[in-house]
PyMOL Python script that loads the backbone (N, CA, C, O; Angstrom):
from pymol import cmd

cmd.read_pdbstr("""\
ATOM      1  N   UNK A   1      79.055  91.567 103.493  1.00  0.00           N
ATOM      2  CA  UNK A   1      79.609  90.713 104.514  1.00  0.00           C
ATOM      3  C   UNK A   1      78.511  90.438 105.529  1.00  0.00           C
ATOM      4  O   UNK A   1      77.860  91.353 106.034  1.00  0.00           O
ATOM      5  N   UNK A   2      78.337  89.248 105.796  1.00  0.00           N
ATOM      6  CA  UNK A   2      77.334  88.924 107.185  1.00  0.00           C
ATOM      7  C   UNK A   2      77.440  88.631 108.237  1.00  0.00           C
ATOM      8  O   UNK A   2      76.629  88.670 109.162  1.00  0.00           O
ATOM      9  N   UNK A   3      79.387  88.018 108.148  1.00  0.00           N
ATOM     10  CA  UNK A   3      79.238  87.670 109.892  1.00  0.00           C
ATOM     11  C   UNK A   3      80.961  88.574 110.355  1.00  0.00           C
ATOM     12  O   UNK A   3      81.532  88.976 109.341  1.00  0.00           O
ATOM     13  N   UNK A   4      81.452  88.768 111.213  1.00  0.00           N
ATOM     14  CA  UNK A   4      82.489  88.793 111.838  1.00  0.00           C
ATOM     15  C   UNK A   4      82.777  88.354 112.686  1.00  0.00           C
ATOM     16  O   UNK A   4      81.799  88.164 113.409  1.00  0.00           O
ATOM     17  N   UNK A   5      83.583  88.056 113.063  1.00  0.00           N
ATOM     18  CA  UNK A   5      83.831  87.304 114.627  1.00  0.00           C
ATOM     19  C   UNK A   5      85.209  87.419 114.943  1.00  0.00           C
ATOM     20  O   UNK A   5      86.116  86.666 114.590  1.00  0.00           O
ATOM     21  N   UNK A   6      85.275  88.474 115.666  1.00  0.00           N
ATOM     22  CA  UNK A   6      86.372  88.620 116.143  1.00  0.00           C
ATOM     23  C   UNK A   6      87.241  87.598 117.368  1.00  0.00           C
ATOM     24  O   UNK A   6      86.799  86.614 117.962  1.00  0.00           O
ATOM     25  N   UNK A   7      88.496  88.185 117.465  1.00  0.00           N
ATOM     26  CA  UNK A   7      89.206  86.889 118.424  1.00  0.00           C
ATOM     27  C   UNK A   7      89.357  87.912 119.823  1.00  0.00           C
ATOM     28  O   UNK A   7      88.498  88.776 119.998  1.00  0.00           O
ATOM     29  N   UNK A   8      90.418  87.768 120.733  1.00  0.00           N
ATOM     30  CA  UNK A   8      90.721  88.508 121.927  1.00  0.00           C
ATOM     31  C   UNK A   8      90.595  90.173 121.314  1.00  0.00           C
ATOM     32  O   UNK A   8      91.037  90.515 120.217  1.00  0.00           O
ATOM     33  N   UNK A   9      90.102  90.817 121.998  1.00  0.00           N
ATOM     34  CA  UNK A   9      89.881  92.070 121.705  1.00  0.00           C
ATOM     35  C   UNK A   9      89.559  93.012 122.453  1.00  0.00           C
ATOM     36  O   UNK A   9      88.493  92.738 123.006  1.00  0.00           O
ATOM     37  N   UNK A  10      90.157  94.510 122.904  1.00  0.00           N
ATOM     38  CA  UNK A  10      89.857  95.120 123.523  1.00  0.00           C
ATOM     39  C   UNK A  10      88.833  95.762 123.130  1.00  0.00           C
ATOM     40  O   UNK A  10      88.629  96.446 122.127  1.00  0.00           O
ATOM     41  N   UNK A  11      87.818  95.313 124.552  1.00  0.00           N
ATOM     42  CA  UNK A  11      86.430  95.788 124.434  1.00  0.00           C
ATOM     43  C   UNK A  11      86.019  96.012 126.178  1.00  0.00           C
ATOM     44  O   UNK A  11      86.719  96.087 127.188  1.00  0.00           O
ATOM     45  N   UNK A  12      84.862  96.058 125.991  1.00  0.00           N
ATOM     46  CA  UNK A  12      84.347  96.342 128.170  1.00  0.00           C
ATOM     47  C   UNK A  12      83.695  95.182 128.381  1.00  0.00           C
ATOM     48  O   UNK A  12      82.938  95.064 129.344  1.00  0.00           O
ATOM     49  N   UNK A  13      83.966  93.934 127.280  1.00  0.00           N
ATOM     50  CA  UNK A  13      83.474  92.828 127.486  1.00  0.00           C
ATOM     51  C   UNK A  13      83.760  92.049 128.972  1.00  0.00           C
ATOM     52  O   UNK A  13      84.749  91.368 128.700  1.00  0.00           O
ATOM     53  N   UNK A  14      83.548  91.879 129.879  1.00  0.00           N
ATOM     54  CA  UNK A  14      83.708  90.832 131.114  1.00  0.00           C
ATOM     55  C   UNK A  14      83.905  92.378 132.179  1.00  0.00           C
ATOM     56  O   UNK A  14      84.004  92.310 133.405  1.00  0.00           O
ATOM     57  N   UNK A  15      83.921  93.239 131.665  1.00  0.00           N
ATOM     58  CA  UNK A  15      83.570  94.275 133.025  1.00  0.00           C
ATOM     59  C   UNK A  15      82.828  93.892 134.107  1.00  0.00           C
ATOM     60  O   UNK A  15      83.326  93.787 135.227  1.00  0.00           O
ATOM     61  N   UNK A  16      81.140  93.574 133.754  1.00  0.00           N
ATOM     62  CA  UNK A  16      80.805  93.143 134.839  1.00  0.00           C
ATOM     63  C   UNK A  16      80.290  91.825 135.030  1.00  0.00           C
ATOM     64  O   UNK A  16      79.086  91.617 135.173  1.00  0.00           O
ATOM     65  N   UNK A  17      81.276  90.801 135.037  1.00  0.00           N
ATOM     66  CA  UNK A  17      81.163  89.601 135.091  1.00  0.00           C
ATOM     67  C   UNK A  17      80.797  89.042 136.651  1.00  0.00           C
ATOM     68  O   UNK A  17      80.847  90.177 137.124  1.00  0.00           O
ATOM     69  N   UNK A  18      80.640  88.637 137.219  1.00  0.00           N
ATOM     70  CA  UNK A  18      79.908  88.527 138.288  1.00  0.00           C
ATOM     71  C   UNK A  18      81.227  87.315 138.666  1.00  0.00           C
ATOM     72  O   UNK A  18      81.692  87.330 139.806  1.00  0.00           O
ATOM     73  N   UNK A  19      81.635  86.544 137.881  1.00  0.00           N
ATOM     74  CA  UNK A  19      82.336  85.291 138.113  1.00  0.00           C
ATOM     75  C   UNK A  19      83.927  85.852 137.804  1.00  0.00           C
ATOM     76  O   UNK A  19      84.396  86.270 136.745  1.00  0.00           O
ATOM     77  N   UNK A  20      84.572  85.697 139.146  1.00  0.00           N
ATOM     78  CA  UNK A  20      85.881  86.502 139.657  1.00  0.00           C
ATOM     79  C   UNK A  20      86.621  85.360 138.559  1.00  0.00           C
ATOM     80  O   UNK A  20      87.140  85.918 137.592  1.00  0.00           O
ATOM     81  N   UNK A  21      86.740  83.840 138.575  1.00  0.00           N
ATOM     82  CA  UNK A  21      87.011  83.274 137.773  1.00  0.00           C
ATOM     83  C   UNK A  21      87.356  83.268 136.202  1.00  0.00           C
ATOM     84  O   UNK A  21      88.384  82.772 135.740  1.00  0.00           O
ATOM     85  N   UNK A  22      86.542  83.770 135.597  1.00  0.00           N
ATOM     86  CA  UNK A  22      86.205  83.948 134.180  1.00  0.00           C
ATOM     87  C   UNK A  22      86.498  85.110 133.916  1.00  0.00           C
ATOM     88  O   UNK A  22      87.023  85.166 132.804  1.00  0.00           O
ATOM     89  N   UNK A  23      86.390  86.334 134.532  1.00  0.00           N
ATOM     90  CA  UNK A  23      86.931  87.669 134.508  1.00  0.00           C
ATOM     91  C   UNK A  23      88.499  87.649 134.538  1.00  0.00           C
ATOM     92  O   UNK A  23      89.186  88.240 133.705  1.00  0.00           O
ATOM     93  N   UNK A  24      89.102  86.752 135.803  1.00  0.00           N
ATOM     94  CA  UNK A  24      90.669  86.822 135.859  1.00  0.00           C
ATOM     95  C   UNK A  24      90.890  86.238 134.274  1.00  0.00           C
ATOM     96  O   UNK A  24      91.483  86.957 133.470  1.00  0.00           O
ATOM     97  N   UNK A  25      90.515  85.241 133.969  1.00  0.00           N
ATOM     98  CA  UNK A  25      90.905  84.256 132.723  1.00  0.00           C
ATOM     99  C   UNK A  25      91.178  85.297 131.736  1.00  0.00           C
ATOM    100  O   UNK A  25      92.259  85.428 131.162  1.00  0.00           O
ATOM    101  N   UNK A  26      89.908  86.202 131.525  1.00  0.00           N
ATOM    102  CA  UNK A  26      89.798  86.952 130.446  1.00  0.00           C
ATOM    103  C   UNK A  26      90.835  88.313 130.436  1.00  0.00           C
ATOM    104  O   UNK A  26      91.156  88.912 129.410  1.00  0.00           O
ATOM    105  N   UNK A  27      91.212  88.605 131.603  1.00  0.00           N
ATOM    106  CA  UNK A  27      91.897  89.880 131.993  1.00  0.00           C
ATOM    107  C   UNK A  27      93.487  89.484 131.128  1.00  0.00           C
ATOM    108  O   UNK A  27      94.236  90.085 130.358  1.00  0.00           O
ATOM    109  N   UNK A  28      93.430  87.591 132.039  1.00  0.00           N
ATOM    110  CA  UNK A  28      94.653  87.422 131.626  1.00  0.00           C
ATOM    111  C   UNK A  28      95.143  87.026 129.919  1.00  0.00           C
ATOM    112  O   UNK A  28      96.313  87.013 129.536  1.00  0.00           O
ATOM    113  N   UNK A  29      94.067  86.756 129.155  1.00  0.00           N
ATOM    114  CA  UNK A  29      94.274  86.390 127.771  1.00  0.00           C
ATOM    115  C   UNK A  29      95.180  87.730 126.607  1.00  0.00           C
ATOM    116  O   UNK A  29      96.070  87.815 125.761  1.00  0.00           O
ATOM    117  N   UNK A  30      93.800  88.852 127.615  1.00  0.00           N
ATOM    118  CA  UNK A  30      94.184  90.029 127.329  1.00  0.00           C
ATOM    119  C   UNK A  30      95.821  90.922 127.450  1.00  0.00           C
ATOM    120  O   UNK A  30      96.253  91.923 126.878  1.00  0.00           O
ATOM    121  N   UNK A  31      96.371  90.039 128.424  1.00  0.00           N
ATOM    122  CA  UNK A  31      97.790  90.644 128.809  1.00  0.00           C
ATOM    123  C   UNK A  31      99.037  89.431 128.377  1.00  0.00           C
ATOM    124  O   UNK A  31     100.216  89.783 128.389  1.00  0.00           O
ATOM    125  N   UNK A  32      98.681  88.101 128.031  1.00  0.00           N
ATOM    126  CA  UNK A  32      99.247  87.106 127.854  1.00  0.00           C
ATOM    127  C   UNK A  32      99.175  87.239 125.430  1.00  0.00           C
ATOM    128  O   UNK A  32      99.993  86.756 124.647  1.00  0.00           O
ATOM    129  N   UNK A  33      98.020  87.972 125.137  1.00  0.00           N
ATOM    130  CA  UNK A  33      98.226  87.890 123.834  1.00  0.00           C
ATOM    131  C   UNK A  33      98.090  89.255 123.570  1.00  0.00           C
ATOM    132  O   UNK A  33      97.441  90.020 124.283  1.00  0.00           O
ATOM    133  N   UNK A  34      98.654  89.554 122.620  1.00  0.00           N
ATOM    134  CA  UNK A  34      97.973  91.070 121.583  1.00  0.00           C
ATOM    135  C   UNK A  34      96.864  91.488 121.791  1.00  0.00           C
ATOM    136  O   UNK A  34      96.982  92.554 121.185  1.00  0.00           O
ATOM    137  N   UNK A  35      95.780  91.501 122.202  1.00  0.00           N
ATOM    138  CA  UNK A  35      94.486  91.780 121.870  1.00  0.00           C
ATOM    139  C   UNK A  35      94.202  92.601 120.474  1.00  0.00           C
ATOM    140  O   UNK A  35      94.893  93.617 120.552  1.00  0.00           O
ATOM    141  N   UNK A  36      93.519  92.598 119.296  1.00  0.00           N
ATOM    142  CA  UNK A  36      93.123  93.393 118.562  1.00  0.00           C
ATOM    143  C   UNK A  36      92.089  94.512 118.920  1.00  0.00           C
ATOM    144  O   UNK A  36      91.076  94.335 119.597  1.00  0.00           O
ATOM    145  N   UNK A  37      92.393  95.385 118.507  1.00  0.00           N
ATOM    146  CA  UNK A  37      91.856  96.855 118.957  1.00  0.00           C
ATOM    147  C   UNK A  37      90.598  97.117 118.036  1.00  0.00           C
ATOM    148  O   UNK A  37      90.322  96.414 117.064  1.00  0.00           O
ATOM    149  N   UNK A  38      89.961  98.074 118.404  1.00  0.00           N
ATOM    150  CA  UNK A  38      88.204  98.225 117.047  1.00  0.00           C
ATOM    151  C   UNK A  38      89.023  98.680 115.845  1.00  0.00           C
ATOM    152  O   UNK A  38      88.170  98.694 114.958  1.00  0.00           O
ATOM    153  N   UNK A  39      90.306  99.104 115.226  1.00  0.00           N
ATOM    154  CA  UNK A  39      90.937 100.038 114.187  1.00  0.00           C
ATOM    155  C   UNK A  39      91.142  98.899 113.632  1.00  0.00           C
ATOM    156  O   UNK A  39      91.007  98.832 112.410  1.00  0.00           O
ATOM    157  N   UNK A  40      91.611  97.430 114.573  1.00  0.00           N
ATOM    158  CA  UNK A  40      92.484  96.187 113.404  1.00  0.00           C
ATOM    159  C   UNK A  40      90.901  95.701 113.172  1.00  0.00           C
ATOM    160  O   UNK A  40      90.721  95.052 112.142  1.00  0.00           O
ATOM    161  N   UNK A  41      90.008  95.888 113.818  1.00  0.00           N
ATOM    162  CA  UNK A  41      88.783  95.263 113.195  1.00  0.00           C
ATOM    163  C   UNK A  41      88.364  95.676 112.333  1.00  0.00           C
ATOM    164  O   UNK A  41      87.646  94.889 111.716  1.00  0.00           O
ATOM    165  N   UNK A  42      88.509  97.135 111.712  1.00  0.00           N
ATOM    166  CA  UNK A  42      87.886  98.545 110.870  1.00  0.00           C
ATOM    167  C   UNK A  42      88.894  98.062 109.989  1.00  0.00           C
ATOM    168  O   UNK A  42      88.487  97.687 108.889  1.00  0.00           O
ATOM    169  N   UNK A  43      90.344  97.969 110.259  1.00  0.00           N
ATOM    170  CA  UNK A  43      90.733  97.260 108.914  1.00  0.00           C
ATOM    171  C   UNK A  43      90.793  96.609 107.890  1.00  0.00           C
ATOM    172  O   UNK A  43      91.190  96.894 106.760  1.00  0.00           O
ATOM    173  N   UNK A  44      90.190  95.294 108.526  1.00  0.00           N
ATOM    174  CA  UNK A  44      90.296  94.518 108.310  1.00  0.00           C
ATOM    175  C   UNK A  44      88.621  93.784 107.531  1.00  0.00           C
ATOM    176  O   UNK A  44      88.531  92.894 106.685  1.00  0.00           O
ATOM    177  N   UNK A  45      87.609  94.490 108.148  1.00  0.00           N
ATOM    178  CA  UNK A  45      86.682  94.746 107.218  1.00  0.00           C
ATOM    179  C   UNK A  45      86.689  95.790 106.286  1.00  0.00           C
ATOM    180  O   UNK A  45      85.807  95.628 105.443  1.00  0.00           O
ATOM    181  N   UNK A  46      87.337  96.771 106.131  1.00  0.00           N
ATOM    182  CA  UNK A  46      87.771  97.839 105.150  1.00  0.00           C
ATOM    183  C   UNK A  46      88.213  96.871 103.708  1.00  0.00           C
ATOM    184  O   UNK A  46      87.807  96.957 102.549  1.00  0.00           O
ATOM    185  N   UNK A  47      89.081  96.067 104.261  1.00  0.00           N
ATOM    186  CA  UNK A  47      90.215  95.275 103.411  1.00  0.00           C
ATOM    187  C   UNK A  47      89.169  94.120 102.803  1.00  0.00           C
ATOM    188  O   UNK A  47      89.087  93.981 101.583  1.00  0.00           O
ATOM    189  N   UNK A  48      88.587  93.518 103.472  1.00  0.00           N
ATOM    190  CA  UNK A  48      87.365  92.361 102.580  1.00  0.00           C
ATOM    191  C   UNK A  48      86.606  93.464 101.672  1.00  0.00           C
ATOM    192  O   UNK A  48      86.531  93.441 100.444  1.00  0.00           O
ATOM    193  N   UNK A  49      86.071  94.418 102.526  1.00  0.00           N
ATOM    194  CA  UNK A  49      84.834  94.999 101.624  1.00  0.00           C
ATOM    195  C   UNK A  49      85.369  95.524  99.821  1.00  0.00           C
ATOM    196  O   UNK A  49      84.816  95.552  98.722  1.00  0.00           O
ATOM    197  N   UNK A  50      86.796  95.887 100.397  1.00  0.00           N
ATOM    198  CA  UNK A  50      87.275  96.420  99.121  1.00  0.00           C
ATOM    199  C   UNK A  50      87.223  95.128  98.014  1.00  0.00           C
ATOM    200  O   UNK A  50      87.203  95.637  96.893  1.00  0.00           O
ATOM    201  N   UNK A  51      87.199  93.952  97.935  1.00  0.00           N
ATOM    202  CA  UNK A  51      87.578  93.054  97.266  1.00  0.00           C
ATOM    203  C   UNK A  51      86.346  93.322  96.005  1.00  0.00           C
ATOM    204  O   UNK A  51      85.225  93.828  96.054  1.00  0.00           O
ATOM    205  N   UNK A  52      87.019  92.821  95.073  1.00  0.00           N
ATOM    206  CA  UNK A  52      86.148  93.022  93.619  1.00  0.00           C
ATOM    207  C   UNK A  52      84.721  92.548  93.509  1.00  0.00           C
ATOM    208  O   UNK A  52      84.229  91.445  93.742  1.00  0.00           O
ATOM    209  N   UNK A  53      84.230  93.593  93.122  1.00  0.00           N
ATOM    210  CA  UNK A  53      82.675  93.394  92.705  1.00  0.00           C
ATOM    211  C   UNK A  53      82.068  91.725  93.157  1.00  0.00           C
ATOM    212  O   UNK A  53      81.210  91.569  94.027  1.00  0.00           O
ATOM    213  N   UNK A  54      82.749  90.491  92.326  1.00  0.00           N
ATOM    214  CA  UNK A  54      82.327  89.716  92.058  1.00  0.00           C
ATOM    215  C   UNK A  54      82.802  88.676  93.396  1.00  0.00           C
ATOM    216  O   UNK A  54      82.534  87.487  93.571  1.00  0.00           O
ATOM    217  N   UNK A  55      83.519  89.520  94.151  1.00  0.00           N
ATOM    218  CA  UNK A  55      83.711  87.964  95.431  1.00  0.00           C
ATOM    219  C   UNK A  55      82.740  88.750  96.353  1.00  0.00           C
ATOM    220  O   UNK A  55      82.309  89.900  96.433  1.00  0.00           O
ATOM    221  N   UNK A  56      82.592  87.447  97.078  1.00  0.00           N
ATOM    222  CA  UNK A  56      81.595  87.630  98.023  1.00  0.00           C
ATOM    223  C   UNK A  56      82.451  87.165  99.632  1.00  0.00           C
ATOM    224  O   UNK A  56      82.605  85.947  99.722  1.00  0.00           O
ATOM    225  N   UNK A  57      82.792  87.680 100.397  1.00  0.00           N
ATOM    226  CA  UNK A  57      83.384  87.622 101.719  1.00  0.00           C
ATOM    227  C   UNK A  57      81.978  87.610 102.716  1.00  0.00           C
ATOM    228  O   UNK A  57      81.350  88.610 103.065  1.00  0.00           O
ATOM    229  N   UNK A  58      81.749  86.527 102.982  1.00  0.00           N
ATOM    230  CA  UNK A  58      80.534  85.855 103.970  1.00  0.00           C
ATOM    231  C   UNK A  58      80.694  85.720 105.093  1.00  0.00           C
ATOM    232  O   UNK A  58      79.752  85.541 105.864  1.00  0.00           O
ATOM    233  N   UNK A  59      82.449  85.793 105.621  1.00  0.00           N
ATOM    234  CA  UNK A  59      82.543  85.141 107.020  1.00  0.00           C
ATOM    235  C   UNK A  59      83.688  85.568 107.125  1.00  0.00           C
ATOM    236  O   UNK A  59      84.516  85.175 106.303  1.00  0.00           O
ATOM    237  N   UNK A  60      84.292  86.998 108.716  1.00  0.00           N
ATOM    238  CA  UNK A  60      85.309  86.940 108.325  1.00  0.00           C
ATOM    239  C   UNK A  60      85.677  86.671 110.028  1.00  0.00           C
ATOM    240  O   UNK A  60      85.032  87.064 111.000  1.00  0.00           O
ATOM    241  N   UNK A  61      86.888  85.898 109.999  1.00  0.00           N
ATOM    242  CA  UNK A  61      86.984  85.488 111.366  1.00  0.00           C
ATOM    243  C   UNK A  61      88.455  86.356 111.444  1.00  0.00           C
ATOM    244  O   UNK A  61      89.260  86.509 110.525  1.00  0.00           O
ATOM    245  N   UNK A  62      88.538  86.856 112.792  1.00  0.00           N
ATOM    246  CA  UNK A  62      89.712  88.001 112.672  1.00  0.00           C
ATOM    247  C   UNK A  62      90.256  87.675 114.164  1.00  0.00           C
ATOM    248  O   UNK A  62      89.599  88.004 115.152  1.00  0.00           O
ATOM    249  N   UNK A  63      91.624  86.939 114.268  1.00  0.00           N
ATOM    250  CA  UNK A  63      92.250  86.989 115.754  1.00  0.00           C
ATOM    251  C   UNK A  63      94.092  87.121 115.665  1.00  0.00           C
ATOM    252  O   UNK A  63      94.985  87.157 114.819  1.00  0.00           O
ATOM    253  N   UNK A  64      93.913  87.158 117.077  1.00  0.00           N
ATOM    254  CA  UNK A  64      95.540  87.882 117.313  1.00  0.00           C
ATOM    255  C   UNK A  64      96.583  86.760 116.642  1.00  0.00           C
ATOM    256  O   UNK A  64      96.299  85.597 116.930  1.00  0.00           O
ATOM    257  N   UNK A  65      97.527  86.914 115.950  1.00  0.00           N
ATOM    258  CA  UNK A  65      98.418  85.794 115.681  1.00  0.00           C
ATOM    259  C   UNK A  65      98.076  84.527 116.669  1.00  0.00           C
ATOM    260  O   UNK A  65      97.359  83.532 116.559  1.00  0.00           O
ATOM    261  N   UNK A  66      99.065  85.126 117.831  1.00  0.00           N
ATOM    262  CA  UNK A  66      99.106  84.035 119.059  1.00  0.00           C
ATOM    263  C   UNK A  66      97.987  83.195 118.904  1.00  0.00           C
ATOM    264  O   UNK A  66      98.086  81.972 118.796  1.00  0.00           O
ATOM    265  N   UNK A  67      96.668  83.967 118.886  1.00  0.00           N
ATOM    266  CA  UNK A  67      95.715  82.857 119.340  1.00  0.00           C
ATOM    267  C   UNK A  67      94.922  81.924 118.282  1.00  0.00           C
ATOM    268  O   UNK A  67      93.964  81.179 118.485  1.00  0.00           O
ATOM    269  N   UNK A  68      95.651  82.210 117.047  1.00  0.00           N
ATOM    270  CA  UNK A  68      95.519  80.962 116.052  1.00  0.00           C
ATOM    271  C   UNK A  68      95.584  81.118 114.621  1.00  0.00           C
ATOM    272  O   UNK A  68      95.479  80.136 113.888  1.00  0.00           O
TER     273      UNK A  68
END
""", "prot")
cmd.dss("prot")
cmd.show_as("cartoon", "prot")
cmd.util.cbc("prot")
cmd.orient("prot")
């Protein structure tokens, strides 16, 4: 696998954001959707990697229902 990209996710991402703006936004995405946790991320690459010998999973984009 080469890329992941996760969606809303609890992380210490925007801790120290300097911009009160963009920090509220993000605080609020976080309490307005699910956030996925590092375990649904560990899953969920667990779950591609397992796939048979012969597929190749290149790109896995991973977000909360809500957000798409």
């Amino acid at each position: 696998m080469e890329n992941v990209e996760p969606g809303v996710t609890v992380t210490e991402l925007g801790h120290d954001m300097r911009d009160t703006t963009m920090q509220t936004s993000l605080a609020r995405m976080r309490t307005d959707l699910r956030p996925l946790t590092a375990e649904d991320i560990a899953d969920t690459i667990a779950f591609a990697v397992s796939a048979p010998a012969h597929v190749n999973v290149a790109e896995l984009v991973v977000v909360p229902v809500q957000q798409g």
